[in-house]
N, C-alpha and C positions, 0 to 999 in steps of 0.2 A: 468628686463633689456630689453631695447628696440633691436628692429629689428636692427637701425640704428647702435646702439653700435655692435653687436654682427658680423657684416658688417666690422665694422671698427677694430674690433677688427682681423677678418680673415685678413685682411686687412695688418695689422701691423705684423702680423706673418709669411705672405707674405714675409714680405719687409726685415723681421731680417733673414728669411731664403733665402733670394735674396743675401744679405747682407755676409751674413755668405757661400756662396756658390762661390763670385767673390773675395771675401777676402782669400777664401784658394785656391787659383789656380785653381777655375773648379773640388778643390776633397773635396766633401760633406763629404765625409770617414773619414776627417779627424775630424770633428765635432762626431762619435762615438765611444761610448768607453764603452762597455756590463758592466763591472765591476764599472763603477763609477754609471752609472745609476743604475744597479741594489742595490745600497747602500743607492743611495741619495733616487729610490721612493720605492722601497719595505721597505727598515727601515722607511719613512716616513709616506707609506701606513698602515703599522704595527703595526705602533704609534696609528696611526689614529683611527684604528678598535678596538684597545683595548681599545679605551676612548668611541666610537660612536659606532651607530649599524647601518649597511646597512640603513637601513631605515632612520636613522636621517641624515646624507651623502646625501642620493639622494635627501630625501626633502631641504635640504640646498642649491642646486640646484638649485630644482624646486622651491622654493620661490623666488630665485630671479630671474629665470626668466618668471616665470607666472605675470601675470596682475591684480591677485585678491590679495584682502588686507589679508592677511596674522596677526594670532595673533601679537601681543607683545612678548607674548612668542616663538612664533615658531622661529620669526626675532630673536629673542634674541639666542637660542639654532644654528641656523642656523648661526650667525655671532660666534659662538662661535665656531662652527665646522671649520668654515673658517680662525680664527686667530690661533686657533691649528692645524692645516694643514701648515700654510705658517711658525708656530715655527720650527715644526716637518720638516719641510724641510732646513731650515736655520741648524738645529740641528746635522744632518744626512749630510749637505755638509762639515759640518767642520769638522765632524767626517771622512767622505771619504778624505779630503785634511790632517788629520794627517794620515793619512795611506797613501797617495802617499806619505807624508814626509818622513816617516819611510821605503816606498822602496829608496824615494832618497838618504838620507844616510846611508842607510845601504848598497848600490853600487856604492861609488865613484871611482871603477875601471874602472864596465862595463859602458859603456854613456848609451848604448840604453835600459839598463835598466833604468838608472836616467831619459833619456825619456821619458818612460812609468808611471816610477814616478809620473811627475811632469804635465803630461799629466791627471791622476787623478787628483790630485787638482785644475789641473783650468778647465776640464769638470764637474767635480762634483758640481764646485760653478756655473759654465754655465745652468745646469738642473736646478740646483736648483732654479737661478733668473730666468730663462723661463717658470717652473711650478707655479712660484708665481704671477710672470708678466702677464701668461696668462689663467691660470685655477683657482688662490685665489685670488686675487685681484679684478678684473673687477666684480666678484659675488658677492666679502664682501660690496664694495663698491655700491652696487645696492641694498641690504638689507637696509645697513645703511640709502640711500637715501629713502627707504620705508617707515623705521625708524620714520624720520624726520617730 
């Protein structure tokens, strides 16, 4: 992965978090929510480590963004680490948004419990397209082009 990408990619994360800061009235706060993150990346992280070893993780990484030609194989295990990561998170939001479902009806009395709810489900799939968008993506896709 080049400097430039890596630039632009800070960049972009800038802009969604610019974004995401004038869209809730000036309250960032309202963007976290402990319980959903902790579902969507620790079951995802969990996933992860039971398939991979630390080691195969941070070289997945580091292949793509180091400058040296890298195996066949290494690129291969490394994009594989990378398409299992962004499963494992797809996997783990939809699992966290049936769970704010399951607070949202199971409290159609209280609101600001169905709040809280409903709040999970759409932070949980928010983490989840953010960790893909910006820590599994831009890496698989640098392998890939090494790949090539």
């Amino acid at each position: 992965m080049k400097k430039k990408s890596i630039i632009l990619l800070s960049f972009a994360l800038a802009l969604v978090g610019a974004t995401a800061f004038l869209a809730g009235s000036s309250k960032i706060s309202i963007f976290m929510d402990l319980p959903s993150l902790a579902v969507t990346l620790v079951l995802s992280l969990a996933m992860l480590f039971s398939h991979f070893s630390w080691k195969e993780i941070s070289a997945a990484y580091k292949n793509s963004l180091e400058k040296r030609a890298a195996t066949e194989n290494e690129i291969r295990v490394s994009v594989l680490v990378f398409e299992s990561f962004q499963k494992y998170l797809i996997y783990s939001a939809v699992l966290a948004f049936l769970i704010g479902l399951v607070c949202i009806f199971s409290n159609f009395i209280n609101m600001e419990e169905m709040g809280r709810g409903l709040a999970v489900c759409i932070l949980s799939a928010l983490y989840s397209a953010a960790v893909i968008f910006f820590a599994v993506i831009p890496f698989k896709y640098a392998l890939l082009k090494k790949q090539s």
